[in-house]
C-alpha positions as CSV (number, residue, x, y, z in Angstrom):
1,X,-11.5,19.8,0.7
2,X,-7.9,20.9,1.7
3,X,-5.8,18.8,3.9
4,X,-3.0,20.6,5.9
5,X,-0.2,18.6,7.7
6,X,1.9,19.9,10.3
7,X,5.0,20.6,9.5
8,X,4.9,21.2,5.6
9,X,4.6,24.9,6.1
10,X,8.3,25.3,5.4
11,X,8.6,23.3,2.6
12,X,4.6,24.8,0.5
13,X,6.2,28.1,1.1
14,X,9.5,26.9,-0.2
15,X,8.5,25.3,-3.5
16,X,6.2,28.3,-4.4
17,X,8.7,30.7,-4.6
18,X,10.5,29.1,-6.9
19,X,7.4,28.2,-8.7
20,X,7.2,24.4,-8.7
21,X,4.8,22.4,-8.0
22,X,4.7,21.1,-4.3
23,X,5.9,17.5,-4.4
24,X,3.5,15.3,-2.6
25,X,3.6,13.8,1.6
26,X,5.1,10.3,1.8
27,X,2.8,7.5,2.2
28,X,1.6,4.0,1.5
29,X,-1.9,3.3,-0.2
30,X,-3.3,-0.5,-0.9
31,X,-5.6,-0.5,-3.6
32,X,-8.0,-3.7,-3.9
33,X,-9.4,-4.5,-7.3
34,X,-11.7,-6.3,-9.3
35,X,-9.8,-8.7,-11.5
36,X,-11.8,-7.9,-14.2
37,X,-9.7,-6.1,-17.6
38,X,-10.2,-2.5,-17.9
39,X,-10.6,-1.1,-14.1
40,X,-7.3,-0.8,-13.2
41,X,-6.1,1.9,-15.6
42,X,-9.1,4.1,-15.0
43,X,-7.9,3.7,-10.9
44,X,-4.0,4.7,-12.0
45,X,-4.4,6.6,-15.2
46,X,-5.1,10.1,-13.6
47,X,-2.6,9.5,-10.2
48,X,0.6,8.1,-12.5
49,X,0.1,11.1,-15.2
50,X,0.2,13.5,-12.3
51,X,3.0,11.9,-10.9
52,X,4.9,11.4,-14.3
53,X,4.9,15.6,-14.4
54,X,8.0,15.4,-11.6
55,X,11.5,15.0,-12.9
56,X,11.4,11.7,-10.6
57,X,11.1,8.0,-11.8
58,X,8.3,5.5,-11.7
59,X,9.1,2.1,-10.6
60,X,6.7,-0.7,-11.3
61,X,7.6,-3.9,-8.8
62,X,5.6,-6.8,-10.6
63,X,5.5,-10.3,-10.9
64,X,6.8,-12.6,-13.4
65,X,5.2,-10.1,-16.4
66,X,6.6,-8.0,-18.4
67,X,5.5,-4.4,-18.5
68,X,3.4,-3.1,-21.4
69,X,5.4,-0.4,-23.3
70,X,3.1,0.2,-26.0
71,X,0.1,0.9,-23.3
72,X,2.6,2.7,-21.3
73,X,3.5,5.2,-24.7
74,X,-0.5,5.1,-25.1
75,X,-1.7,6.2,-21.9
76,X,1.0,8.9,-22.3
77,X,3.3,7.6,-19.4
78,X,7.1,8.5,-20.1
79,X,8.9,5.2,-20.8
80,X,12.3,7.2,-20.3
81,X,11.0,7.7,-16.4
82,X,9.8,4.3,-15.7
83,X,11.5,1.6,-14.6
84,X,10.1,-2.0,-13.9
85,X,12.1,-4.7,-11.8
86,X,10.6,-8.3,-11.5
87,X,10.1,-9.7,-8.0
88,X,8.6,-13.0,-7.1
89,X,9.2,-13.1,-3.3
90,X,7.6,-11.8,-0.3
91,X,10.8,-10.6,1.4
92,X,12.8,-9.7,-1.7
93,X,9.3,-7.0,-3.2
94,X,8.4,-5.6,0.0
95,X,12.2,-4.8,0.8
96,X,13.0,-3.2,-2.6
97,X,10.2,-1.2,-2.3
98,X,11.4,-0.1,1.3
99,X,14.6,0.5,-0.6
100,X,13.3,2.1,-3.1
101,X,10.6,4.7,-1.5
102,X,13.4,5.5,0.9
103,X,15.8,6.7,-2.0
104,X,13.5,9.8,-2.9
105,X,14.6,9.0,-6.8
106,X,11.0,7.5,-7.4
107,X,7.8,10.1,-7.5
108,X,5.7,6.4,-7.2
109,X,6.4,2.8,-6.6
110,X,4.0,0.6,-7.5
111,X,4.5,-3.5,-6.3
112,X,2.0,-6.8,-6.6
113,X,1.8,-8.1,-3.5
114,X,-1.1,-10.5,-3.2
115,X,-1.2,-10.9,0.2
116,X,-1.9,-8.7,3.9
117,X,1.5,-7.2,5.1
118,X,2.5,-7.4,8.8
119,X,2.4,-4.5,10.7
120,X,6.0,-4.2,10.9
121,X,6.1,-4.5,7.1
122,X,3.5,-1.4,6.8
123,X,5.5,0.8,9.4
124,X,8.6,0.6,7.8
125,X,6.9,1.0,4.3
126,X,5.6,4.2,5.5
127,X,8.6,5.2,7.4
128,X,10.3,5.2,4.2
129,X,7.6,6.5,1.9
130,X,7.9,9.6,4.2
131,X,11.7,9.5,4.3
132,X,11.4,9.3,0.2
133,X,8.6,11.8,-0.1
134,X,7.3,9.2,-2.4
135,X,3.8,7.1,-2.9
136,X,4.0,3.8,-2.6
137,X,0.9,1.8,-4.4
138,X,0.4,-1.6,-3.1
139,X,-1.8,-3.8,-5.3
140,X,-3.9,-6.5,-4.3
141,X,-6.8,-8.3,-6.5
142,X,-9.7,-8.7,-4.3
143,X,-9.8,-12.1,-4.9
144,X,-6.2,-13.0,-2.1
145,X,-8.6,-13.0,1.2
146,X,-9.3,-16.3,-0.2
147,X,-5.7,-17.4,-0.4
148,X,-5.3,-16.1,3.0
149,X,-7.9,-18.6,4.6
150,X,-6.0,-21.5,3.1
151,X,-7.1,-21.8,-0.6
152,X,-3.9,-21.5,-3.2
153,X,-5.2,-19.1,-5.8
154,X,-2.8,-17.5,-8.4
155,X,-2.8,-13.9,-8.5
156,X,-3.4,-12.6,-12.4
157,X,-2.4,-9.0,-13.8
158,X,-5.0,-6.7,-15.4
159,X,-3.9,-7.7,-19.5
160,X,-3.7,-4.5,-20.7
161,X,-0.8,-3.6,-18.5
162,X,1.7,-6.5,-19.5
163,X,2.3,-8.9,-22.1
């Protein structure tokens, strides 16, 4: 099934006369996940090798973890297009990745953020993913709805993406 927005026209017709590939719409997608090792990189494998095929950068928002290199080099990700910044905030990840998407410089940008955004948050996410013509990938383990109805619960990265 093909999806056509309004007012890429211009811009399809543009990029295939000079024969590159059609960079993809701006937007914002939260991806819930099992906790459990192993399901994660089957969800972002296929999307971030895609993605990795631009000239642009990947940055990887995270918390306090330290990015995997050797499953990065692996998995066949470019490590000289990735960049990973460590965020532990609420105001501080959700603003860099604003910043960030806005830019343009980044084909995805990828943040931990264990909890439900406002709806001001959201707008101006995808006000810049647009503004960017970047994805942004929110992740959220399944498990935070319970930390939103009072219980503290730690969020914890898939392993086999850091170390």
């Amino acid at each position: 099934m093909r999806i056509q927005l309004p007012g890429l026209a211009d811009r399809a017709t543009r990029f295939a006369s000079t024969g590159l590939a059609q960079p993809a719409v701006g937007g914002i997608t939260e991806l819930r996940y099992n906790e459990q090792p192993g399901i994660m990189p089957l969800l972002l494998l296929p999307v971030l090798q895609k993605l990795s095929e631009q000239s642009r950068w990947q940055l990887w928002l995270t918390p306090a973890h330290k990015l995997n290199r050797n499953w990065m080099q692996q998995v066949g990700l470019p490590l000289e297009k990735s960049m990973h910044i460590t965020e532990s905030e609420r105001f501080t990840t959700v603003q860099s990745m604003v910043k960030a998407l806005r830019t343009g410089n980044y084909s995805v940008v990828l943040a931990w953020i264990p909890y439900e955004l406002s709806g001001e948050e959201r707008r101006e996410l995808e006000m810049a993913a647009e503004q960017g013509e970047s994805l942004g990938l929110i992740m959220r383990p399944q498990s935070s709805e319970q930390a939103l109805s009072g219980q503290r619960k730690t969020t914890k990265i898939p392993p086999d993406l850091f170390h």
